[in-house]
C-alpha positions in Angstrom: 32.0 69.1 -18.0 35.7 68.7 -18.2 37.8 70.6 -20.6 40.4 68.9 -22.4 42.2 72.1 -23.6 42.9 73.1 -20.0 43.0 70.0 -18.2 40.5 70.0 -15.4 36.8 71.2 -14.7 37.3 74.8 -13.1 41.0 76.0 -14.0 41.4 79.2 -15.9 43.9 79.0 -18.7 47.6 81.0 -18.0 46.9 83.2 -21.0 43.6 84.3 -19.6 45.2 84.6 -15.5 47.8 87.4 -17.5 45.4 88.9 -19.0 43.0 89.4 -16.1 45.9 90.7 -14.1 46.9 93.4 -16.7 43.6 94.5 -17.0 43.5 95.3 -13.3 46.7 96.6 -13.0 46.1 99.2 -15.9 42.8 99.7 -14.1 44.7 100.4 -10.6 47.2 102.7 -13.0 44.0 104.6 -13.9 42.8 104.6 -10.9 46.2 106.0 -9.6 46.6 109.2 -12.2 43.2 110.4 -10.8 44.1 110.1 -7.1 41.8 107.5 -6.2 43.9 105.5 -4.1 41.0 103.3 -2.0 40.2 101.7 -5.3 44.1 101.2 -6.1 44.3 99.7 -2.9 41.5 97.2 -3.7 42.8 96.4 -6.5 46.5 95.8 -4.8 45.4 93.2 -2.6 43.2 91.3 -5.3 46.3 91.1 -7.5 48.4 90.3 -3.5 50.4 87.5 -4.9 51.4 89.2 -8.3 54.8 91.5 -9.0 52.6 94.3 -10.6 50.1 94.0 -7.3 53.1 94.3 -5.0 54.2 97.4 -7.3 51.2 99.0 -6.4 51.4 98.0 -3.2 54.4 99.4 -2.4 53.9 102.7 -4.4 51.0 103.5 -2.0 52.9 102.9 0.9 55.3 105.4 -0.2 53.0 108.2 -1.0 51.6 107.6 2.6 54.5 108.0 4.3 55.4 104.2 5.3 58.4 103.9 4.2 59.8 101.0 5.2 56.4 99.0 4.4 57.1 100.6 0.9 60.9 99.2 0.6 59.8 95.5 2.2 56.9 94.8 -0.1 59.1 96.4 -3.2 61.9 93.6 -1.9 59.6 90.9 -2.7 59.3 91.9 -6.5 61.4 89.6 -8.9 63.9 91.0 -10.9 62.7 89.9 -13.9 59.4 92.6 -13.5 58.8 94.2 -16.3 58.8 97.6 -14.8 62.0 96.6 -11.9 63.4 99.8 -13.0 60.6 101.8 -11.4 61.0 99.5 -8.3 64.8 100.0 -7.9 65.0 104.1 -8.6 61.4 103.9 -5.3 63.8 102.4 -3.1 66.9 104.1 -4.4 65.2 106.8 -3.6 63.6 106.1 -0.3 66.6 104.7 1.3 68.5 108.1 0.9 65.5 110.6 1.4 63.0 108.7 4.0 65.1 106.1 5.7 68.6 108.2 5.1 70.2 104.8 4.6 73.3 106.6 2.3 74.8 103.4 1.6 71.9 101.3 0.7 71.2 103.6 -1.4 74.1 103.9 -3.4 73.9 100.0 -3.5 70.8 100.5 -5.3 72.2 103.3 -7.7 74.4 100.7 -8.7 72.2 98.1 -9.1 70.0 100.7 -10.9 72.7 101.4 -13.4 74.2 97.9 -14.1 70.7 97.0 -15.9 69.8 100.3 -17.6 71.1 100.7 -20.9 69.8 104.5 -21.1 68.9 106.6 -18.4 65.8 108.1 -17.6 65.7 112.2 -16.2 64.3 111.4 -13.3 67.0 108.1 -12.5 69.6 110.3 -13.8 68.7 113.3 -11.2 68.5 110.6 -8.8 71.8 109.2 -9.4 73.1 112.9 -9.5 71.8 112.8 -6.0 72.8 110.0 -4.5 76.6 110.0 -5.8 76.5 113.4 -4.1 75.9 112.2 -0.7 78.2 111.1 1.8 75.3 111.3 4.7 71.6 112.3 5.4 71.2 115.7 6.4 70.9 115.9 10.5 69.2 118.5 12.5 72.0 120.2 15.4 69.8 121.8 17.5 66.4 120.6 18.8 63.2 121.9 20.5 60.8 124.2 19.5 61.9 127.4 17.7 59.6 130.3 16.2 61.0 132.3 12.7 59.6 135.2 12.0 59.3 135.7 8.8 60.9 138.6 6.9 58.1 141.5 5.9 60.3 144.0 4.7 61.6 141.9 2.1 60.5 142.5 -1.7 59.4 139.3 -2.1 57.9 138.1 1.4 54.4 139.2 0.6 54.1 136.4 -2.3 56.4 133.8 -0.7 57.3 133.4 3.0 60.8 134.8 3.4 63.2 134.4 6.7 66.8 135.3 7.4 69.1 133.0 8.3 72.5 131.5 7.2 73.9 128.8 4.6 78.1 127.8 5.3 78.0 130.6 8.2 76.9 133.4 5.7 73.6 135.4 6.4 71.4 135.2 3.7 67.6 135.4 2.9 66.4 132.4 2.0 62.5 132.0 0.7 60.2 128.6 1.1 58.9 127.2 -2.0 56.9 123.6 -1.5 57.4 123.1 -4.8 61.2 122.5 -4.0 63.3 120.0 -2.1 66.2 120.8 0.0 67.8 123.9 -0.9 67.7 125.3 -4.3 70.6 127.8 -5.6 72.4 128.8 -8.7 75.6 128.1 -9.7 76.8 131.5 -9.4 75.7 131.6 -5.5 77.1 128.1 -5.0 80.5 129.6 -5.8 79.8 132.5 -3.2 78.5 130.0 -0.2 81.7 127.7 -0.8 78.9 125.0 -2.4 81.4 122.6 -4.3 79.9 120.1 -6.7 81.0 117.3 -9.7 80.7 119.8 -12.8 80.5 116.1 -14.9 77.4 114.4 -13.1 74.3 116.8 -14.0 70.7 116.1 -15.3 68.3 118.4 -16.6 65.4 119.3 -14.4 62.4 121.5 -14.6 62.2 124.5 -12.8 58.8 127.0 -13.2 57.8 126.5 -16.7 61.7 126.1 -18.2 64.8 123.6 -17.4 68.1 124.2 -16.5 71.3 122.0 -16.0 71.5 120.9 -12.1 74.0 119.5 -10.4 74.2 118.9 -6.7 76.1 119.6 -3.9 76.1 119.8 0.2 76.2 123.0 2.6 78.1 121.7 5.7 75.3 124.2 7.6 71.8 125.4 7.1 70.3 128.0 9.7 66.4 129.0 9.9 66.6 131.9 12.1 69.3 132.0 14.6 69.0 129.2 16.3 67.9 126.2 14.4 70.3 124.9 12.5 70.9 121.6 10.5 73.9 119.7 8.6 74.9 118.2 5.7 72.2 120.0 3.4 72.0 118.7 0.1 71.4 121.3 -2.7 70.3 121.5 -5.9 72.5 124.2 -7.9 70.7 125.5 -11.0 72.8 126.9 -14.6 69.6 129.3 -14.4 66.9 130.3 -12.2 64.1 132.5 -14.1 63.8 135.2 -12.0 66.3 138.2 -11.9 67.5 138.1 -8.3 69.9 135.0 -7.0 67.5 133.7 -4.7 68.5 130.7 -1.8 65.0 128.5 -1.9 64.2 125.9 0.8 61.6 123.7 -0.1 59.3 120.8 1.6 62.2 118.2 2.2 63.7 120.3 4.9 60.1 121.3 6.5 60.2 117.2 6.9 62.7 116.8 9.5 60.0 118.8 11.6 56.3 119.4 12.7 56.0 122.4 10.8 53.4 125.8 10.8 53.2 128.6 8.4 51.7 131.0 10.4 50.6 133.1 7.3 48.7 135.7 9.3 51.1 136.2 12.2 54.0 136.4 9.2 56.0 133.5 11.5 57.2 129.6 11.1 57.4 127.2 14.2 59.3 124.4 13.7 59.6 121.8 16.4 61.9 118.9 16.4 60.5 115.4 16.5 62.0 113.8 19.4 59.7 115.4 22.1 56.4 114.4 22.0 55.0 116.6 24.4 56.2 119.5 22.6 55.2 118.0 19.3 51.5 117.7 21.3 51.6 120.8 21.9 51.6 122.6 18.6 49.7 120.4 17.2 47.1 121.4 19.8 47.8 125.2 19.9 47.1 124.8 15.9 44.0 122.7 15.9 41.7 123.2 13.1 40.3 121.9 10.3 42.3 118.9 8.8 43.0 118.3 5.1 44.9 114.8 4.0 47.6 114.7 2.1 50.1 112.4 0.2 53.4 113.1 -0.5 55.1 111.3 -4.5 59.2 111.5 -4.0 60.9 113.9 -1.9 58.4 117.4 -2.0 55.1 116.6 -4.1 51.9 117.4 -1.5 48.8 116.6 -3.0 45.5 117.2 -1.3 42.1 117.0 -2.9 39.9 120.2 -2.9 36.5 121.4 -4.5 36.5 123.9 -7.5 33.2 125.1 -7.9 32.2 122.1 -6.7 33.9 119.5 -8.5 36.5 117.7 -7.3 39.6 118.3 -7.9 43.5 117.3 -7.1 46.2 120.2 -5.8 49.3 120.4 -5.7 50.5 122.3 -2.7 53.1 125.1 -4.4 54.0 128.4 -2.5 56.7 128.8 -4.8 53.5 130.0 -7.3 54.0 133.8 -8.0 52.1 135.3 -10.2 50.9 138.8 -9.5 49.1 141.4 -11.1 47.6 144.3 -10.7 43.1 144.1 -10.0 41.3 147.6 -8.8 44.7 149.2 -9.0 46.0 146.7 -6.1 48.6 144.0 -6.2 47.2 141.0 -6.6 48.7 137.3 -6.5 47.1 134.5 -8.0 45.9 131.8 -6.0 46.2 129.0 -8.3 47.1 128.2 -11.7 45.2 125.5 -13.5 46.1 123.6 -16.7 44.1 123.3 -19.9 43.0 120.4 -19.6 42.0 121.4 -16.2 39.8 124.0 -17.4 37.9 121.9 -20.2 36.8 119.5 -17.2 36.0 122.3 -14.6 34.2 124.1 -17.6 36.3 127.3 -16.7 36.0 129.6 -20.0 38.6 132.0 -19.3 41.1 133.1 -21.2 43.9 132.3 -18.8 47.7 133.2 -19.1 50.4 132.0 -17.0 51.5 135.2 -16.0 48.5 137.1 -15.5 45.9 137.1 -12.7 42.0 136.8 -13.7 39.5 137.9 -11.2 36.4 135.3 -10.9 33.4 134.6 -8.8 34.6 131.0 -8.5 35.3 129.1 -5.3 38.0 127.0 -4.2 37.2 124.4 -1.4 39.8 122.7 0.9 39.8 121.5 4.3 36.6 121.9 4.3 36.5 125.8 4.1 35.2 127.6 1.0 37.2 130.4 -0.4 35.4 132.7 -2.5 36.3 134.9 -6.2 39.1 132.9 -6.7 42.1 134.4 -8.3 43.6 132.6 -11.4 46.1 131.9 -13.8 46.7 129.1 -16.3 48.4 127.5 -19.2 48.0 125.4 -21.8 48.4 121.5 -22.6 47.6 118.6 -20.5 47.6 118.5 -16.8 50.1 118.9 -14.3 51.5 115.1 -13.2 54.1 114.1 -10.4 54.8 109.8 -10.2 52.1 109.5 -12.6 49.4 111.4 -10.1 47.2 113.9 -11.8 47.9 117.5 -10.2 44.5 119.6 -11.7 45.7 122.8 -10.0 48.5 124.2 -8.3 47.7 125.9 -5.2 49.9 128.9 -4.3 50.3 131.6 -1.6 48.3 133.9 -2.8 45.4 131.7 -0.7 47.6 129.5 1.3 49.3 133.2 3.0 45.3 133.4 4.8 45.6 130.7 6.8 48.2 128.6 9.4 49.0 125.2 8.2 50.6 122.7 10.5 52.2 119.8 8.5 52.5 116.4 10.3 54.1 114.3 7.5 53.5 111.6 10.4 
């Protein structure tokens, strides 16, 4: 029978095409903030020839390490998307982090801010960023170079700590995955020779406060005394909440590299890219079980993992230190988990952020179950990072047990 109102037998009115297409995107949205990404996928390439499908699209190559897939199906997005914003500050962002394309990615920053009446934090930090830069950070030295990491200091047995050097001057500096580059305050900016804009800041969060942060570049970073890279880009902090001025490198720099924290041994190896057969063989000398990750923005590793059995999404954060005292021992907590975490893993603790509960729990990842899980929480909704769920942070206190090798390839 043919339908006057739309024309011909068979063809679905506009209205209902939009509507159809919203629904799945909101679905793929969904699907998205609990880490589901086969199903966002499916849903991508049903929704193929739309702007929001080609969103998604492009958001999972990112996440998955294809970058440049990510920036040519973001190209192909009109500018009159409703969410073009988002698209712009993706490839703003990829161009100077993944592809180090400096003056795309101002191009970009530019482009961001010429249709943007108000800022967003994170556009703003990335703007802070990208202004900052003249070019990408480069590694000097190459091959394959082993760290050890620092046990005598105070703080190594809760985050991995090496010596080495930032503008020429020694200096400790710990690894945090929660971070990107390097992380400083102002104070030691002004002792490393760290010169930044005082007038292009944003406020970021750092542990569970925020601070003003500018950025700035150290001409040189050393890891050891032998590997060295150029034209760092740091994050300078008004305040760091902890009482020491610390120098933090975080999972940005481990990227340049095929990277293992050796936990056990108390070492890092980092090996350049460019070899293959040196690449081939740590990656063989540090076979074992094999977890896969995705990476949101410049740092944020998420796995999935078991918690008592139920799944769960982690966010890979050795920068978590939390330590108390358990049998009249030091002990670190191994994760910290949200409220909302808690009501769906039917945890009934009374949890604290700063104090460590002893359970009977188990935590599960990679395939290897970890038993009488160490704890700590806090209230409100879950943890999120480019609208991905995070249910629990998973520090050192667990990750110090084993040796990871990262191939962010």
């Amino acid at each position: 029978m043919r339908n006057a109102a739309y024309g011909c037998a068979g063809t679905i009115p506009k209205t209902q095409v939009s509507n159809t297409v919203e629904r799945d995107i909101a679905k793929g949205r969904e699907y998205w903030y609990r880490a589901e990404f086969e199903n966002v996928a499916e849903i991508a390439r049903v929704n193929k020839d739309t702007d929001a499908g080609k969103h998604l699209r492009g958001d999972l190559y990112a996440i998955q390490g294809s970058y440049q897939d990510a920036v040519d199906t973001y190209q192909q997005i009109s500018s009159d998307y409703s969410e073009y914003r988002k698209v712009l500050r993706e490839m703003m962002n990829i161009n100077a982090v993944h592809l180090k394309d400096i003056p795309k990615a101002k191009l970009l920053a530019a482009q961001l801010k010429s249709i943007v009446a108000e800022l967003e934090d994170a556009e703003q930090a990335g703007l802070v960023y990208i202004n900052a830069l003249s070019q990408p950070i480069e590694v000097v030295t190459k091959g394959t170079f082993v760290v050890p990491m620092d046990i005598s200091h105070p703080y190594n047995p809760y985050m991995p700590v090496i010596a080495g050097s930032v503008n020429g001057k020694k200096e400790s500096v710990l690894f945090d995955s929660g971070g990107n580059y390097l992380v400083i305050t102002e104070k030691k900016a002004g002792e490393l020779g760290i010169e930044f804009d005082e007038s292009h800041f944003f406020i970021g969060k750092q542990g569970h406060s925020t601070s003003k942060m500018w950025v700035g570049v150290a001409r040189s970073l050393k890891l050891g005394d032998e590997l060295e890279l150029e034209h760092v880009p740091v994050t300078i902090l008004e305040e760091i909440n902890t009482n020491q001025e610390l120098i933090i490198f975080g999972t940005t720099i481990l990227k340049e590299f095929v990277t293992t924290i050796d936990g056990p041994n108390n070492q890092f190896i980092f090996t350049t890219r460019e070899s293959k057969e040196l690449v081939d063989a740590q990656l063989k000398k540090y076979q074992g079980n094999k977890m896969a990750f995705v990476m949101y923005g410049d740092h944020f590793m998420l796995g999935k993992g078991k918690y008592n059995g139920k799944d769960v999404n982690m966010f890979w954060d050795s920068g978590l230190v939390v330590v108390g005292v358990l049998n009249g021992k030091p002990a670190q907590a191994w994760l910290n988990v949200n409220k909302e975490a808690m009501e769906i893993l039917g945890i009934e603790e009374e949890l604290n952020p700063t104090q460590v509960t002893a359970t009977e729990d188990t935590l599960e990842f990679a395939g290897i179950v970890n038993k009488n899980a160490l704890i700590c929480g806090k209230p409100g909704k879950a943890y999120e990072w480019g609208g991905i769920r995070a249910d629990i942070l998973v520090g050192y206190g667990i990750q110090k047990r084993f040796a990871w090798t990262i191939d962010f390839d």
